[in-house]
C-alpha positions, 0 to 999 in steps of 0.5 A: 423927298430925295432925302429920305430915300438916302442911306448913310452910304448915299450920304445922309447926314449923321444928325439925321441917324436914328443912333444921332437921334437916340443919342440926342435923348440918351445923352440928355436924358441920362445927364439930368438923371446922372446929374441929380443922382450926383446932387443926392449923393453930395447932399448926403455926402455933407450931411453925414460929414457935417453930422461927424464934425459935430459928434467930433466936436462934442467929444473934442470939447469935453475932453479938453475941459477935462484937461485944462480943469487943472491948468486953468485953476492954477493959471500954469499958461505953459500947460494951457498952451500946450493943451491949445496947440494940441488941439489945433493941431487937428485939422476940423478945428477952426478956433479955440478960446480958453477964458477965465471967469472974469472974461480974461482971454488965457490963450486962444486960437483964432478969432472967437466966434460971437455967437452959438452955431451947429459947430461951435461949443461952449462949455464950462472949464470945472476943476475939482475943489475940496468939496465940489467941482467949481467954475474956473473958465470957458472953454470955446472951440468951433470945427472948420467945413472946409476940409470937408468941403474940399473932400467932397469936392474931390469925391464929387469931381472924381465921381462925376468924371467916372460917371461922364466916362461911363455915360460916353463908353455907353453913349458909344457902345449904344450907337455901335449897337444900333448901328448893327442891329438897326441902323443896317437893315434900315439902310438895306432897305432904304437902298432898296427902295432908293435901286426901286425907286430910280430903276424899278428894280426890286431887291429883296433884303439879306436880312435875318434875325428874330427881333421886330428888324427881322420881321418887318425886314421878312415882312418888307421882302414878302411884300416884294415878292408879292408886288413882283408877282402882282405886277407879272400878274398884272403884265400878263393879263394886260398882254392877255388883254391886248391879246383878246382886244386884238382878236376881238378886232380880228373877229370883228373883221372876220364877222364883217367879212362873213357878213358881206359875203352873204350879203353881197350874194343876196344883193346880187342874186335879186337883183338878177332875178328882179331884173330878169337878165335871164329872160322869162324862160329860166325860172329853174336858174332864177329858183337856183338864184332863189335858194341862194339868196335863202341859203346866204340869209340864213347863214346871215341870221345865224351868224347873228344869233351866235354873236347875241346869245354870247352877248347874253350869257356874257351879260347874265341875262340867261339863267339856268333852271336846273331839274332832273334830267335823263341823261340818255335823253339829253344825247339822243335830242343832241344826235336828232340835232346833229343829223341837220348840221352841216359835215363834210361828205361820209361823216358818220356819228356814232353815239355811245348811251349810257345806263338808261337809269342816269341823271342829273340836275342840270338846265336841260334845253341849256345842256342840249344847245351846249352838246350841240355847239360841240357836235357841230364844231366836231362835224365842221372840222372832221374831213370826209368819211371822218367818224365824230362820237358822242360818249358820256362817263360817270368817273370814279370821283363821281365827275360826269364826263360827255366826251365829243371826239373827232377825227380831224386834223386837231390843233397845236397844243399852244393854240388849244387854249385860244379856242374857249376864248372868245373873238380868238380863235386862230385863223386857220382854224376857222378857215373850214368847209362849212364856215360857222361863227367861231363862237361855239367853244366859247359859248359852250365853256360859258354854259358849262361854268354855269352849271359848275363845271367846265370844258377841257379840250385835248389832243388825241394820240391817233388824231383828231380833238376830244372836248369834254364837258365835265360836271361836278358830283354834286350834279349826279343824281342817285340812281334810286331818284333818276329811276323815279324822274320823269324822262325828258324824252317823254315830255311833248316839250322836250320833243317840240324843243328837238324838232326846234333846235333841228330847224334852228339848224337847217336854217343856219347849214341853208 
């Protein structure tokens, strides 16, 4: 494996190149094509000469059967002779015989050959009579392959050197020119991954072109950027994770603190009215016991049923039944909720309604326990003679904005985005008068995102913390249609549900 990751700087063996490679197959490749072109071009190389050699064979012999008619009839041996040496004095000519009719040898060239063949001819030598031409000898001549051989020798050799120059400058030039547009960016790469792999270092690729290189080269630098913003992705939500796991366990500390403190008050506060440490005469101190051991349970109770509805909803075990519900009647159910829930001294609640005729198409009873948890985490937090208001907005985009807005201190801007996550909210911020379960934020983005919308928390100017909850469009309803809904305030539900959710709330203030 370490191999594979080492570029030709890092060493890698030339013969494992892909120019190495390629030139494996080029080079054979083009041998056996070059080599049969070579074969082709000598077979027709000595085919056309041999071809030559008879046609010049065939005038040769005829021409000197003319010449030597004369001489031969007249048995002049000189002019013979001189006609036989002028013949051989061409180079093709392999073997020449003049004979007379009895078989008599008059002069020859070399050895006569004894049979009929593709460069050999005999022809009769005829000489002119008093009436006709007559017989006078045989005249035999046969060519000579050699010269022709040699010449195409020669050619082919000359050939085949050109054509091995030519196969080495290309043998070379391919290499040069894989190297440059292959071999280069390969190795880029290679050494990227090589730095990757041995530091987790990512390099993207200095690489441009617009072949198949170039793309895969973008392609691989993409999938760099992507892995890059994978794992950034991925180290913070496991530090997001860490985070929350960390606040989970703060909660759970801070809940079982919460939780023991209630308890210990009920545990104290009957045994002392079990005991009657007091005599039987201070049944007022023993009722004041009484109501605190109340007071302590269901501050208990509530601090449980916060920790089981996030639990459900968390858990899709509450599913909304969305119909059309007034708007004003949702507010006014909120404030009757409001006037039980616990605030500091002098808080007052102003509730700012809207068009009597709005509506939308929500969960109402789901959307009253969402204003609630945000009126009740505003009263918390709004010191004394602090102001909370209640406002609700229809955008221009057709967004449906209720607004909770307080006077209190507010929070730091870093710290905003801790308060819609549960199990982490800051310490400091839960550290209040009134001590609730510190999942009321929590619980109402839930509830928001479940009707589409979601929950944005700001900072105001003259201080104090606005929380808006925001709707989508698509949950408005058109003012024909909400005059023709039926009011929720009208419903003897929707009143038992108020008088519910103000004891629910009296329960959990004690």
């Amino acid at each position: 494996m370490t191999d594979i990751f080492r570029s030709d700087q890092g060493g890698t063996s030339v013969l494992r190149s892909i120019s190495a490679r390629y030139l494996a197959r080029f080079v054979p490749i083009s041998l056996l094509v070059f080599t049969a072109v070579i074969a082709i071009y000598g077979t027709l190389t000595y085919m056309e000469s041999k071809t030559a050699l008879e046609a010049k064979l065939e005038t040769l012999i005829a021409r000197q059967s003319l010449l030597l008619g004369e001489a031969v009839a007249e048995r002049r041996d000189g002019r013979i002779g001189l006609l036989v040496a002028q013949t051989i004095a061409d180079r093709d000519v392999a073997t020449i015989a003049v004979i007379d009719n009895v078989g008599t040898v008059l002069n020859s060239y070399g050895e006569i050959p004894g049979h009929q063949g593709p460069l050999i001819r005999r022809v009769a030598i005829n000489h002119m009579g008093q009436n006709s031409y007559d017989r006078v000898g045989t005249l035999v001549i046969s060519m000579s392959k050699e010269r022709a051989i040699a010449d195409l020798t020669n050619s082919l050799v000359y050939i085949s050197l050109l054509g091995l120059a030519l196969l080495a400058a290309a043998a070379v030039t391919a290499h040069l020119v894989l190297r440059a547009i292959v071999s280069a960016p390969l190795d880029k790469m290679l050494n990227s991954i090589h730095i990757q792999r041995d530091s987790g270092a990512r390099i993207p690729i200095n690489w441009q072109s617009e072949d198949q290189i170039g793309q895969v080269v973008a392609a691989y630098n993409a999938l760099q950027l992507r892995q890059m913003k994978t794992e950034a992705d991925l180290t913070r939500l496991h530090d997001k994770a860490e985070r929350a796991n960390q606040s989970k366990s703060d909660f759970v500390s801070r809940v079982i603190e919460e939780l023991r403190t209630p308890l210990n008050s009920i545990v104290g506060f009957s045994e002392i009215v079990s005991s009657r440490r007091f005599g039987p005469d201070t049944i007022q101190r023993y009722l004041s016991y009484a109501g605190n051991i109340n007071q302590s349970a269901r501050h208990l109770l509530y601090l449980i049923e916060n920790v089981l509805e996030l639990t459900r909803l968390e858990g899709g075990e509450i599913e909304p039944s969305f119909a059309p519900t007034n708007v004003g009647s949702i507010m006014r159910r909120a404030e009757s909720a409001a006037f039980a829930m616990p605030r500091a001294s002098g808080v007052r609640l102003r509730v700012h309604r809207p068009e009597p005729n709005l509506a939308l198409n929500v969960d109402g009873e789901l959307m009253l326990s969402l204003l609630s948890k945000v009126l009740e985490n505003a009263l918390r937090h709004t010191p004394v003679d602090g102001a909370v208001e209640l406002a609700f907005e229809l955008k221009a985009s057709g967004t449906a904005c209720f607004t909770v807005s307080d006077t209190g201190p507010g929070i730091p801007e870093n710290e905003i985005e801790r308060l819609l996550i549960p199990f982490a909210a800051p310490r400091e911020f839960e550290e209040r008068r009134f001590h609730g379960s510190g999942l009321g934020l929590p619980i109402g983005k839930i509830l928001a995102e479940m009707h589409g919308g979601k929950l944005e928390i700001v900072n105001l100017a003259a201080g104090g913390l606005a929380v808006s909850v925001l709707l989508p469009p698509s949950r408005v309803i058109e003012t024909e249609r909400s005059e023709r809904s039926p009011r929720n305030d009208e419903n003897p539900r929707a009143d038992h549900d108020t008088a519910g959710a103000a004891v629910q709330h009296l329960h959990s203030a004690g």
